[in-house]
C-alpha positions in Angstrom: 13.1 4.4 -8.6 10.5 6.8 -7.4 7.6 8.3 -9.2 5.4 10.8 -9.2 1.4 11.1 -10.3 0.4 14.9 -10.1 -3.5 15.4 -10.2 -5.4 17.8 -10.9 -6.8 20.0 -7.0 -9.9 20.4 -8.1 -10.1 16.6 -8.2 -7.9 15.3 -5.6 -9.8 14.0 -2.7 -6.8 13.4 -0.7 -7.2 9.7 -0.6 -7.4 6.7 -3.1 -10.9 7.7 -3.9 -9.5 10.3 -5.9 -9.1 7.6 -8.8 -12.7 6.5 -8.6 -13.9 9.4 -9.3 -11.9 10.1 -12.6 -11.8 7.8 -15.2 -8.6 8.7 -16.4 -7.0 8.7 -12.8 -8.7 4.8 -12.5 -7.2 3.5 -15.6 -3.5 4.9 -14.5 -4.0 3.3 -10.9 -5.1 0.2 -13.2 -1.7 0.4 -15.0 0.3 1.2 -12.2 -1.3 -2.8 -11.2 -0.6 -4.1 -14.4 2.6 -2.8 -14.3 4.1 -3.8 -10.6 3.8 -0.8 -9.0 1.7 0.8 -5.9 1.2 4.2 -4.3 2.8 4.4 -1.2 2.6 7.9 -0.2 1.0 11.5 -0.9 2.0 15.3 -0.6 0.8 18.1 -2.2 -1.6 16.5 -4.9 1.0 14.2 -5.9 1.3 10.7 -5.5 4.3 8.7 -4.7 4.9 5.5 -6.9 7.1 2.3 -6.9 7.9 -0.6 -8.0 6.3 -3.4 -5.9 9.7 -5.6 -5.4 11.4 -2.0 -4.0 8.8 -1.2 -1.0 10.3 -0.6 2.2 7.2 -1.8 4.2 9.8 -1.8 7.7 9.1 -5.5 8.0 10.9 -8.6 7.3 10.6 -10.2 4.2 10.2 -13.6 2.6 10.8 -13.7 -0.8 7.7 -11.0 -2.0 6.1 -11.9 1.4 7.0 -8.3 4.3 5.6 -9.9 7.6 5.9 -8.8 11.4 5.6 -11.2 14.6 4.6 -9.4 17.4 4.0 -10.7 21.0 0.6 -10.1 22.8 0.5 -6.8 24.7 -1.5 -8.8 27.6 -1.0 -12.4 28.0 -4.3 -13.4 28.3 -5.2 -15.8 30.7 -8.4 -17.1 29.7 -8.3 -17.1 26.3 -6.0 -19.5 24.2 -3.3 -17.8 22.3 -4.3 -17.4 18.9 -1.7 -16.7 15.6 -3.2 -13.2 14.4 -2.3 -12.5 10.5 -2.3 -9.2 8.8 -1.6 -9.3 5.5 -0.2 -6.8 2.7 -0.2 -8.4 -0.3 2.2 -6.8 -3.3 1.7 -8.8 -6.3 3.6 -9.1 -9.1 
């Protein structure tokens, strides 16, 4: 289920610094943690929210573990191929 965090316009920075710059903003982004959840999106001074084991990251997924395996865009020939890993940790 989706949720929404509203803050105030005055005070939105447009970006996740917005809750380190307001106490109260900080401790709900440290609840939303404590409680499984993560922004995923903005609009409008409002935050999206979900639940961690319902993000759609567009990747496969292992488990808790979204993850992507992409081939090189050049095959480069005088380097060794080398395993590249991103990772996007959701913790529960």
């Amino acid at each position: 289920m989706t949720e929404y965090f509203e803050v105030d316009a005055e005070k939105d920075l447009k970006s996740m610094d917005t809750f380190l710059e307001d106490w109260k903003y900080y401790e709900f982004l440290k609840n939303l943690a404590l409680n499984n959840k993560s922004i995923v999106g903005y609009r409008d001074h409002k935050y999206t929210v979900q639940k961690n084991t319902e993000i759609d990251l567009g990747m496969e997924k292992y488990k808790n573990i979204h993850y992507n395996i992409e081939l090189p865009i050049e095959n480069e020939q005088y380097l060794s191929n080398k395993l590249i890993v991103f990772l996007c940790l959701l913790i529960e």
